[in-house]
Structures are given as structure tokens and as C-alpha cells.
Residue, then its C-alpha position, 0 to 999 in steps of 0.5 A: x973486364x970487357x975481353x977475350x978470355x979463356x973458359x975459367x973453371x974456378x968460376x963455373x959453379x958461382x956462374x952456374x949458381x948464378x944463372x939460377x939466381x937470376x932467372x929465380x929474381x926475374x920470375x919472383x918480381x914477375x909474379x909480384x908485378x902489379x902490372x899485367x906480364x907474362x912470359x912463357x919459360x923455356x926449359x933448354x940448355x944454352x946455344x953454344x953458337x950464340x953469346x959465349x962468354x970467356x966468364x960472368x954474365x950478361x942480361x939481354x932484352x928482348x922486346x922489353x922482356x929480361x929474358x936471355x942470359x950470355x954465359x960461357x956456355x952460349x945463350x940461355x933463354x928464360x923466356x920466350x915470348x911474352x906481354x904486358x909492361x915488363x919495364x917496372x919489373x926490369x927497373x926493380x931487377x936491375x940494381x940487385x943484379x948490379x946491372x951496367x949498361x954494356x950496349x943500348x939498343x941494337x935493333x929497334x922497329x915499330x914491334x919492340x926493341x933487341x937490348x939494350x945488354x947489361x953486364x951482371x955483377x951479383x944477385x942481391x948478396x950473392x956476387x958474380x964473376x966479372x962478365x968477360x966477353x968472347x970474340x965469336x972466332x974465340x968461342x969453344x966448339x958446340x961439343x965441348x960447350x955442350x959437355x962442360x954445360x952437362x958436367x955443370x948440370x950433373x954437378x950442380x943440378x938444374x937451373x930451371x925448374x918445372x914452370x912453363x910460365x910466369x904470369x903477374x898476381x893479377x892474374x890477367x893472362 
């Protein structure tokens, strides 16, 4: 469901999990791409300001990199910049994520391409919540988001590990 809904508790530790999930299979076919990619890794926690969900996830592409996750906390960086052809990487990661094309592009120049924006229904076997957006005016405020993203990471751990990049096993970068 497409719409503005309220901060779900019951489903922060599936979409917790998930943020983990999803960031682990894009760096695993990463580093099985038989093309020359590269990324370097953030180690962050979501901006609040930016692409609140009410619930689930959404996969956002940046310049043809799968790197920025919406989630009830705000945006989730995986990456940041990068190179190499990451399409074969993100054709083979869509269908385990149960990915739906939400909107196509929103912006595109003679440098690359923002979106398109897919909605994420599970990580191979592992299901997530349906992605329900936020209007911005419905989004939760910066201290509470930050408090509830805290209480997730003491909870649950860590989503990210100790990486600052992920480079293809041809190892030209």
C-alpha cells in the first residue's frame, strides 16, 4: 500500500532486518560482478529529512548505482559514489528483492540517471513489510526518528559492517 500511514512498531525488526539483508545481497553480487564496479560504503544512520517511509522499503538508484534504501527512519545510504556498469549487478538483485518499479527516472542529464525507485517485498526468502510511503508533512520529527533509529541498533545491532568499499572479483579498481 502506497499511502500515509503511521510508524508500525510490529514491523521494525523484519525491516530492520531487512535493511541488512538488502545492503549484504547488493554487496555479495557486487563482488561476484564479473564487470569492473565499485562503490564506497557508507557507515551512517538514515537522514530523517529525506524519504520516510510509514513502513517496508524502497530501493532507489542513483546514477545506475543500487545504493539508497527509504525507510521509516529516512534515507539509508549504502553507498556513496562509484563505477563500472552496475546494470547487470542490479538486474540479478531485483527479482530476489521482489522488486516493483514505484516511479522511473526523476532526473536524468548527460552524467547519469536519479531512480528509477522500486518498492522491495522480500530478500530471497526472507519477506518484507509492504512499503507504505509518508507525505513529507507526515514524516516523524528528526529527534524521534533518531531515537526510535537508536533503540532499533541497540536492539538489533548493526546494519552495516566494517567495509569502506566493495569492489567486483576482478579487482580492477
Amino acid at each position: 500500500m502506497l499511502s500515509g500511514m503511521p510508524y508500525r512498531f510490529g514491523n521494525v525488526s523484519r525491516t530492520f532486518e531487512g535493511i541488512r539483508r538488502v545492503r549484504s545481497l547488493i554487496l555479495s553480487l557486487a563482488e561476484e560482478a564479473e564487470e569492473d564496479i565499485w562503490m564506497a560504503l557508507r557507515k551512517n544512520r538514515p537522514n530523517p529529512f529525506y524519504n520516510q517511509t510509514a513502513e517496508g522499503l524502497v530501493l532507489e538508484l542513483y546514477y545506475g548505482l543500487p545504493n539508497t534504501l527509504w525507510t521509516p527512519w529516512g534515507k539509508y545510504r549504502i553507498g556513496g559514489s562509484g563505477s563500472g556498469n552496475w546494470e547487470p549487478t542490479v538486474e540479478s538483485a531485483l527479482p530476489r528483492l521482489g522488486a516493483i518499479c514505484l516511479r522511473g527516472e526523476r532526473y536524468s542529464s548527460s552524467e547519469g540517471v536519479i531512480g528509477p525507485y522500486y518498492t522491495l517485498s522480500r530478500v530471497d526468502d526472507f519477506d518484507l513489510p509492504e512499503a507504505a510511503l509518508k507525505s513529507h508533512g507526515d514524516y516523524t520529527g528528526y529527534e524521534e526518528t533518531n531515537k526510535r533509529w537508536a533503540e532499533a541498533c541497540q536492539r538489533f545491532g548493526r546494519v552495516d559492517d566494517d567495509r569502506t568499499e566493495v569492489v567486483s572479483r576482478t579487482g580492477a579498481y
